[in-house]
TORTITI-673518 format. One record per residue (C-alpha): x, y, z; residue in one letter; residue number from 1. Coordinates in pm, 1 decimal, decimal comma, always signed. Layout:
BEGIN
<pt <X; Y; Z>; A; NUM>
...
***
This chain:
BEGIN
<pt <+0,0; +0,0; +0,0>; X; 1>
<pt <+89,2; +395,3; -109,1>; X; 2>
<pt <+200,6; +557,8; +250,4>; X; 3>
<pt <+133,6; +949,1; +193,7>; X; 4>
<pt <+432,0; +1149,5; +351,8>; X; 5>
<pt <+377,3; +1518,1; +442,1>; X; 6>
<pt <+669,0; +1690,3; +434,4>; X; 7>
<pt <+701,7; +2093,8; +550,4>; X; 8>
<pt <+866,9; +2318,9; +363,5>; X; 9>
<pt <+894,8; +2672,8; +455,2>; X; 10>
<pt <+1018,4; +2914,1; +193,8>; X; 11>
<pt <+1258,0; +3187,4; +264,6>; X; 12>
<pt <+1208,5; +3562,2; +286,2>; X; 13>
<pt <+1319,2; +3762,8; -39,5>; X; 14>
<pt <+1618,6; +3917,7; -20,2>; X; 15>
<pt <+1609,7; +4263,0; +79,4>; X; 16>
<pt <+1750,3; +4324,8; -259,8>; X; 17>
<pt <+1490,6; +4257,0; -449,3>; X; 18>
<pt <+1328,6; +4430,9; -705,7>; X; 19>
<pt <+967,2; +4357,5; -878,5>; X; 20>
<pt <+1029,7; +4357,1; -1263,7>; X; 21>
<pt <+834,6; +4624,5; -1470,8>; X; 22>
<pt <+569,4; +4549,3; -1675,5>; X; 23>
<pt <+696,2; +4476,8; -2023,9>; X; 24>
<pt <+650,3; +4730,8; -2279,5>; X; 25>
<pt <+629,7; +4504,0; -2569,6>; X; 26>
<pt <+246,5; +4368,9; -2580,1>; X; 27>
<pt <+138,1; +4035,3; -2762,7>; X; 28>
<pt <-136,2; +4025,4; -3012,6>; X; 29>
<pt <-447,4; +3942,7; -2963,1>; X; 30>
<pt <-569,1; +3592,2; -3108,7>; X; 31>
<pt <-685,2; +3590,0; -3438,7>; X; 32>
<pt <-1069,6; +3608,7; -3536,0>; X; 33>
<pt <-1200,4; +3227,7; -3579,0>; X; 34>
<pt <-1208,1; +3159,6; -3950,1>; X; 35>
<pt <-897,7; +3398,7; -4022,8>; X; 36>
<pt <-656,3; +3153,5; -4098,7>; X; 37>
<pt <-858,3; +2804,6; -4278,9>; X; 38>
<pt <-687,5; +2438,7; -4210,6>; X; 39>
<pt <-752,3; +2204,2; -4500,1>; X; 40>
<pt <-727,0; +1793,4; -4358,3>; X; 41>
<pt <-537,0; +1612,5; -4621,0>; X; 42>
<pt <-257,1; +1380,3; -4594,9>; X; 43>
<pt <-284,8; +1033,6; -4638,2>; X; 44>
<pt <-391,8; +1006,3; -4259,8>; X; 45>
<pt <-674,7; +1203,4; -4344,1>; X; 46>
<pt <-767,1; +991,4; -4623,8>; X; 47>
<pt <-734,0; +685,5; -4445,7>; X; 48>
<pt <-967,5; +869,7; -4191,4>; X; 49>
<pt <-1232,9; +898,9; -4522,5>; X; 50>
<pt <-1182,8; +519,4; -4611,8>; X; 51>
<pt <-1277,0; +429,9; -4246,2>; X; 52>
<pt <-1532,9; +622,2; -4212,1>; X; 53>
<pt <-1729,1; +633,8; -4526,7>; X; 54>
<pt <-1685,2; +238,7; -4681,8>; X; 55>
<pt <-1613,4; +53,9; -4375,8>; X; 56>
<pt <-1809,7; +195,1; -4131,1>; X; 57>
<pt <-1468,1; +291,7; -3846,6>; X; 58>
<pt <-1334,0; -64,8; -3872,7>; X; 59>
<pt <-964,9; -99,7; -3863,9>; X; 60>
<pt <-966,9; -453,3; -3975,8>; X; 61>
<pt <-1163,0; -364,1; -4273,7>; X; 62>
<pt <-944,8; -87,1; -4368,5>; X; 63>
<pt <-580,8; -301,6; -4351,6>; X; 64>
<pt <-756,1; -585,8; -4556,8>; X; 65>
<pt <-882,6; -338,9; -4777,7>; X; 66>
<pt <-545,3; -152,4; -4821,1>; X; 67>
<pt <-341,5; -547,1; -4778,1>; X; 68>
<pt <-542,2; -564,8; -5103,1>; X; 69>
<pt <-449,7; -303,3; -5283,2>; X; 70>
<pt <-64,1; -325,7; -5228,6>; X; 71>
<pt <-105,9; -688,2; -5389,1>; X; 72>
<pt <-262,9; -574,2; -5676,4>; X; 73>
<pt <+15,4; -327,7; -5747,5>; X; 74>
<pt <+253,0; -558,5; -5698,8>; X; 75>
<pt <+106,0; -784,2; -5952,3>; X; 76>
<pt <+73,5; -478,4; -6159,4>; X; 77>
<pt <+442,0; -429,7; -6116,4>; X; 78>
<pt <+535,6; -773,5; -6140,6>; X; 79>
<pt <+334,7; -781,0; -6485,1>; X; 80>
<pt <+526,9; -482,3; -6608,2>; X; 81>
<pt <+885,9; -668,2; -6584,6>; X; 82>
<pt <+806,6; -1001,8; -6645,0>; X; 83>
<pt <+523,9; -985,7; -6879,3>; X; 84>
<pt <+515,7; -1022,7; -7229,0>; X; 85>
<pt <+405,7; -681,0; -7344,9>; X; 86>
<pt <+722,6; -465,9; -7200,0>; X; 87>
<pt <+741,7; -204,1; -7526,1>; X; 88>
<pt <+862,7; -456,3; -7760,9>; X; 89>
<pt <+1204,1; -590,7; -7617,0>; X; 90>
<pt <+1285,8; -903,6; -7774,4>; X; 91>
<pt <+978,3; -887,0; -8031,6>; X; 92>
<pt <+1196,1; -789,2; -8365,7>; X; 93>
<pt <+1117,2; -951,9; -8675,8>; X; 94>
<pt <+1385,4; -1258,5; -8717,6>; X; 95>
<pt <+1480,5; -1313,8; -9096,2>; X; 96>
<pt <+1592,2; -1596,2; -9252,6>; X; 97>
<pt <+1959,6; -1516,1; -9234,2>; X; 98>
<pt <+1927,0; -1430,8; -8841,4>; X; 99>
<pt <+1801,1; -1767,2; -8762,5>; X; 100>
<pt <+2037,5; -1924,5; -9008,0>; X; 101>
<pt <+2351,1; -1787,9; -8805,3>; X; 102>
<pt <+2654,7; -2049,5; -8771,6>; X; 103>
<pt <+2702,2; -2023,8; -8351,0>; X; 104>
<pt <+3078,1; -2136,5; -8469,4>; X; 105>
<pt <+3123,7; -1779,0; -8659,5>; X; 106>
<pt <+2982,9; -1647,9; -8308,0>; X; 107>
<pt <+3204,2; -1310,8; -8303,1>; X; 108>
<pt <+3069,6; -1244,5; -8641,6>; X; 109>
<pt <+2696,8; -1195,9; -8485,5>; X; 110>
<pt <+2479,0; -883,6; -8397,4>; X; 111>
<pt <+2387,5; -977,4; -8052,6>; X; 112>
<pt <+2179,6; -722,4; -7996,3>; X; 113>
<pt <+1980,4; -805,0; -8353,2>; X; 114>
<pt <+2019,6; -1199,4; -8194,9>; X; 115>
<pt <+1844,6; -1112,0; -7868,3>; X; 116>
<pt <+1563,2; -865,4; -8034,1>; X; 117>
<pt <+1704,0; -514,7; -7937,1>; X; 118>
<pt <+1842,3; -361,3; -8214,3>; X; 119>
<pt <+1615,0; -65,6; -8194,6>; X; 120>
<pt <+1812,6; -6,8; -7838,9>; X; 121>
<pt <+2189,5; -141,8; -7887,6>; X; 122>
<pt <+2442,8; +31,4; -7635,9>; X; 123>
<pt <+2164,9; +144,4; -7480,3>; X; 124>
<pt <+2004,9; -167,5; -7329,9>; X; 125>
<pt <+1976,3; -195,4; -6980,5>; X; 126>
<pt <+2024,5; -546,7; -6820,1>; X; 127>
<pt <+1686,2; -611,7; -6695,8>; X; 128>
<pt <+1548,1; -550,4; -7114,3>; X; 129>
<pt <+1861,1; -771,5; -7169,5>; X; 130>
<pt <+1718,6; -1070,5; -6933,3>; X; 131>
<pt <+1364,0; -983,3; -7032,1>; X; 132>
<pt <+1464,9; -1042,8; -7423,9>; X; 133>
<pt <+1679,2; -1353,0; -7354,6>; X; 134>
<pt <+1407,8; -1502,9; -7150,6>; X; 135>
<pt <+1194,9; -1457,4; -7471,3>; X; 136>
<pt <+1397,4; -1567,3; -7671,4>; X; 137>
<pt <+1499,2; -1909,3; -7471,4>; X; 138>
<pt <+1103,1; -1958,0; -7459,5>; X; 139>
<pt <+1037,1; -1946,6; -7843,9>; X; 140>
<pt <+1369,2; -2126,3; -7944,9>; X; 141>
<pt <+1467,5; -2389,8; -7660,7>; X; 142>
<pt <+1579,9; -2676,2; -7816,1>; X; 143>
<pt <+1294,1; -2869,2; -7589,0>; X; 144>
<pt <+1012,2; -2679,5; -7818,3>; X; 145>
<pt <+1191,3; -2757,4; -8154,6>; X; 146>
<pt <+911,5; -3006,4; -8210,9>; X; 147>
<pt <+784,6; -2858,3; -8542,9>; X; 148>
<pt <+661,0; -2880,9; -8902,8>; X; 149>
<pt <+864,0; -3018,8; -9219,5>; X; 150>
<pt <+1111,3; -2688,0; -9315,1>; X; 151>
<pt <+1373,0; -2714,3; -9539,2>; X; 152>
<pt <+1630,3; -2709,8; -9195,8>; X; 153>
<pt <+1411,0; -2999,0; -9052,6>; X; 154>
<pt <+1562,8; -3363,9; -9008,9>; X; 155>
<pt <+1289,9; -3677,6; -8930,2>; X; 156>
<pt <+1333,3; -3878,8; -8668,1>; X; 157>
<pt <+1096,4; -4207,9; -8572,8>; X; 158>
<pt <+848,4; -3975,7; -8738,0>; X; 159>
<pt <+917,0; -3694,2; -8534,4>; X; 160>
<pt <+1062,5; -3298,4; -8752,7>; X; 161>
<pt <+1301,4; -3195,1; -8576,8>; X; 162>
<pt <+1424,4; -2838,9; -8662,9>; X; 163>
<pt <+1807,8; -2897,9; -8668,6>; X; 164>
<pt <+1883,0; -2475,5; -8732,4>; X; 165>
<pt <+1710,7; -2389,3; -8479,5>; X; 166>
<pt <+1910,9; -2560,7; -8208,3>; X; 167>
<pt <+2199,0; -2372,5; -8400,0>; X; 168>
<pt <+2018,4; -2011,5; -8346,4>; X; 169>
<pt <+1945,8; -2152,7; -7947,3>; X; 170>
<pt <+2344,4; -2139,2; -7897,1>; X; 171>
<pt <+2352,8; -1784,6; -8055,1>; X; 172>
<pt <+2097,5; -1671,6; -7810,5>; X; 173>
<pt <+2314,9; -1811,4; -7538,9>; X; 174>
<pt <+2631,7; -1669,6; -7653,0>; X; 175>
<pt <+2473,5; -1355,1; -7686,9>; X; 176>
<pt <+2330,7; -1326,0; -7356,7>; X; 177>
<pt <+2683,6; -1402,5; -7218,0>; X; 178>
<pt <+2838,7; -1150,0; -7363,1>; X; 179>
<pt <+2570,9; -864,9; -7302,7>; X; 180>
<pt <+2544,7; -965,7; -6935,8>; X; 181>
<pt <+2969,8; -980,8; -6879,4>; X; 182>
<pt <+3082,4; -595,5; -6869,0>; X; 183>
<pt <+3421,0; -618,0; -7014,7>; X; 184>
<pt <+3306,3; -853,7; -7295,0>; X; 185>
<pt <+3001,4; -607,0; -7396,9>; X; 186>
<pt <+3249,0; -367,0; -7365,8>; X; 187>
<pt <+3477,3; -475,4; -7601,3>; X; 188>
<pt <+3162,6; -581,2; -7877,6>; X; 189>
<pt <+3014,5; -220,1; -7811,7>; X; 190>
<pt <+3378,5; -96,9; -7974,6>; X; 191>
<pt <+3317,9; -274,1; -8284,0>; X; 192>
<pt <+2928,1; -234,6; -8253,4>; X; 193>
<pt <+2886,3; -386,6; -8678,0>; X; 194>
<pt <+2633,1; -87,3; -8688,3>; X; 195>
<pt <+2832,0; +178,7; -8572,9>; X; 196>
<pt <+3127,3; +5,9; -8801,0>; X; 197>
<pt <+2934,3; +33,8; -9101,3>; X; 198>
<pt <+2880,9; +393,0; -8991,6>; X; 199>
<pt <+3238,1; +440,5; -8969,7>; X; 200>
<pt <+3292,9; +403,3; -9322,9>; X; 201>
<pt <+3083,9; +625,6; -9399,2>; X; 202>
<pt <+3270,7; +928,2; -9273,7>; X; 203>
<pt <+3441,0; +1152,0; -9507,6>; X; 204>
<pt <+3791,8; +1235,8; -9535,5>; X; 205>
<pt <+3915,8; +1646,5; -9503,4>; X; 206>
<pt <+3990,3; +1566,4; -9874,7>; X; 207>
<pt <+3660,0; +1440,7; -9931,7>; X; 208>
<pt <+3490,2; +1688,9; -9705,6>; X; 209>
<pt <+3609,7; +1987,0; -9906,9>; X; 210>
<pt <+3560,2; +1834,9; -10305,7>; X; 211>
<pt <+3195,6; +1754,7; -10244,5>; X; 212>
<pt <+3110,9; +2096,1; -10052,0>; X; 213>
<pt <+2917,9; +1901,0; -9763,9>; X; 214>
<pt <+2788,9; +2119,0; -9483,3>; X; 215>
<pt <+3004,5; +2124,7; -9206,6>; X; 216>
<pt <+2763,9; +2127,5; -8877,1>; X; 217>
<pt <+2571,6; +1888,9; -9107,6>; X; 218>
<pt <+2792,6; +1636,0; -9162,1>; X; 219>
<pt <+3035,9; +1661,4; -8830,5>; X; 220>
<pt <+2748,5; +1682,5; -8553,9>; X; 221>
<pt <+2598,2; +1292,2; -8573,9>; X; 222>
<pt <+2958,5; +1207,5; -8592,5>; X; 223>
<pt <+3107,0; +1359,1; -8331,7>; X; 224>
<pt <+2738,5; +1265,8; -8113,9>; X; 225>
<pt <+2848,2; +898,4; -8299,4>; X; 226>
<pt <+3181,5; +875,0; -8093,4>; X; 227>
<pt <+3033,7; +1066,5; -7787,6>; X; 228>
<pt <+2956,9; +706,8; -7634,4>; X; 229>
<pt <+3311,0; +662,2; -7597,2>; X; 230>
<pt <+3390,2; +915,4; -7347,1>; X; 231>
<pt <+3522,0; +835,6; -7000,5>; X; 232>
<pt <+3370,5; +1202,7; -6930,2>; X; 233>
<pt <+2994,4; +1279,4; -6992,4>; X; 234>
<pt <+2827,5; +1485,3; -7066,9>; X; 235>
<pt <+3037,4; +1563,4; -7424,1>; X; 236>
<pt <+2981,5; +1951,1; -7545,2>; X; 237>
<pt <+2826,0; +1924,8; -7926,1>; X; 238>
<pt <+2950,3; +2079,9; -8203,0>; X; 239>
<pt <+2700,1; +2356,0; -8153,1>; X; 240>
<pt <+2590,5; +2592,3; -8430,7>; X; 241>
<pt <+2764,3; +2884,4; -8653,5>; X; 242>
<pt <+2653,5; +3125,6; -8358,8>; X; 243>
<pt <+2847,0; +2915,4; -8106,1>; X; 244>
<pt <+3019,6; +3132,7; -7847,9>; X; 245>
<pt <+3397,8; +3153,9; -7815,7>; X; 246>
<pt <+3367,2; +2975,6; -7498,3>; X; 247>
<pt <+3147,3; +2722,4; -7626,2>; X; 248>
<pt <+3456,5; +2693,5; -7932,2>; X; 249>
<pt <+3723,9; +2620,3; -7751,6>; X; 250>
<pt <+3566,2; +2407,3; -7453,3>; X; 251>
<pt <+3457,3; +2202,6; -7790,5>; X; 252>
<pt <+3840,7; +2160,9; -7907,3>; X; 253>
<pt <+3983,1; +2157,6; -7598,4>; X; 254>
<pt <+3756,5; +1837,5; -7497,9>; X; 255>
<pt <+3787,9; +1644,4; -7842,3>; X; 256>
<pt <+4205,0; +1731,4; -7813,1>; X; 257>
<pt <+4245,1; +1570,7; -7467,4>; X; 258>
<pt <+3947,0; +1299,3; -7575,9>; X; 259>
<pt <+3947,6; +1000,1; -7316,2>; X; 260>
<pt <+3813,9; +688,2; -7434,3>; X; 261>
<pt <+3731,3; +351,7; -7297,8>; X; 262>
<pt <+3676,5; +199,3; -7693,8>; X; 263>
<pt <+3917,5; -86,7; -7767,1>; X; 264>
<pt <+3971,4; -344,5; -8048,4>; X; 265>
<pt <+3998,2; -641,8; -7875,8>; X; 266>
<pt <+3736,1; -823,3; -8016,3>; X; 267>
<pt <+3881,1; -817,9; -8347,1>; X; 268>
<pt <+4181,0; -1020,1; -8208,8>; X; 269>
<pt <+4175,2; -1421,0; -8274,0>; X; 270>
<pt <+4171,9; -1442,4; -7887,8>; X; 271>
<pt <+3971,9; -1178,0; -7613,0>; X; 272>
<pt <+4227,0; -1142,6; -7396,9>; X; 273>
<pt <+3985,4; -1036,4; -7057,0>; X; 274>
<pt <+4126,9; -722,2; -6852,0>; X; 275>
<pt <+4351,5; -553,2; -7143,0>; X; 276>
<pt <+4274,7; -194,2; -7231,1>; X; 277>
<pt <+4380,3; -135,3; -7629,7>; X; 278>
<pt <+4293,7; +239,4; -7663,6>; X; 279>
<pt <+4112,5; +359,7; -7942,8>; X; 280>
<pt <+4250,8; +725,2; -7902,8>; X; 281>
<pt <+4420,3; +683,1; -8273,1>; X; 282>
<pt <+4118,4; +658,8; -8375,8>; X; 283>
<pt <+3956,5; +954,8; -8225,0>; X; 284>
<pt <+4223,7; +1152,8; -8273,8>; X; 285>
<pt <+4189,3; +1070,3; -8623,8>; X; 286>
<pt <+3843,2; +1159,2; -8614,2>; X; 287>
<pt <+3875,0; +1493,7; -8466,1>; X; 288>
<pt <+4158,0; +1580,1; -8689,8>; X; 289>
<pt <+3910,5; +1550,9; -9027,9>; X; 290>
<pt <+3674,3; +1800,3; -8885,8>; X; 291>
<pt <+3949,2; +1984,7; -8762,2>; X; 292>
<pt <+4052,9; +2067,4; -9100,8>; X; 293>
<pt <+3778,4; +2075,0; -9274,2>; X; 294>
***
């Protein structure tokens, strides 16, 4: 049991010091009128407060199964969105004949990127649109499903076609998916990207440049936005335009002269030898020298 203790406490006399403060000369306001300053309720408190009240009549439990509801519906939303077949495309391009007729032996001769359905995206293929396409891809063309009518690639077999090629194209897939999903390999296949190659010989000469008259901002800004990729620095300054600043000049050449790259040629070797660093800055340097004189 509580015991109550009294204990008395006698307080001292003021000092004989002691001075009563003045009144202070600053005054506070007076509240404000009701209404002159209007709260709205929001906030997802407050519309949890709306949910309880109006659909399930102030019960908590409804409410959390209610809301436990709607989180898994998102989530199979979101779940739909990466796994699903309808993600904008990736892995859906048009296979020709000589795609699927690919020899997996002549493998550093392939587009992997036209192999795996993302040509439209290249270099710029994240690796969850790279699993997403390779996971299509292993679904339409596993060796498992090969099962299929007579084709001119199709062997017989205790009655069964059996699409030889296309056990041939599954190994591509494969090999392409290995080398998109290893940094340092992709690396060294973006460097000789067989688009951007072709691209590459396009490119004029000075000599060239000057004896057909071609439009200088015309011809050296996709170029130069070409190459861009390569940079250990981003963002790359453009070109720009005829009114281009003097600034905006020489921050251009001064980049492009000191031009860092990470591009290398080792894929073209008869061996990848993993970790080496050939730089491409011949190349570049090569590159900014045409539009240099130009």
């Amino acid at each position: 049991m509580t015991t109550l203790n009294s204990i008395p406490i006698v307080l001292p006399a003021l000092p004989s010091t002691y001075v009563k403060p003045s009144t202070p000369s600053i005054t506070l306001s007076p509240p404000q009128l009701p209404g002159h300053r209007t709260l709205l309720p929001a906030g997802p408190a407050y519309l949890n407060h709306l949910r309880l009240s109006l659909y399930h009549d102030h019960s908590f439990d409804a409410l959390d199964k209610q809301l436990k509801a709607e989180k898994q519906r998102r989530d199979a939303l979101s779940a739909e969105a990466v796994n699903g077949e309808d993600d904008l495309g990736v892995g859906d391009e048009k296979e020709t004949q000589e795609l699927l007729s690919l020899d997996p032996r002549e493998w550093k001769k392939h587009d992997y990127y036209a192999v795996l359905g993302l040509s439209h995206l290249r270099y710029k293929a994240n690796q969850e649109q790279i699993k997403i396409a390779h996971r299509k891809k292993v679904l339409k063309h596993h060796p498992d499903k090969k099962v299929s009518t007579v084709t001119s690639n199709s062997q017989s077999y205790l009655g069964i076609h059996q699409n030889t090629n296309d056990d041939a194209f599954f190994k591509c897939i494969q090999k392409a998916y290995e080398v998109l999903t290893n940094p340092e390999r992709r690396r060294q296949f973006d460097s000789v990207d067989p688009v951007l190659m072709e691209l590459e010989e396009d490119v004029p000469t000075a000599t060239e440049f000057k004896l057909k008259g071609l439009d200088f901002f015309k011809t050296f800004t996709p170029i130069f936005e070409l190459h861009s990729r390569f940079s250990r620095t981003q963002p790359v300054p453009n070109l720009g335009h005829i009114d281009s600043t003097k600034d905006e000049v020489e921050g251009f050449y001064d980049f492009w002269y000191n031009f860092d790259s990470w591009r290398s040629f080792e894929w073209l070797d008869k061996e990848v030898n993993e970790g080496s660093d050939k730089s491409a800055s011949c190349f570049h340097s090569h590159l900014f020298m045409c539009a240099h004189n130009a």
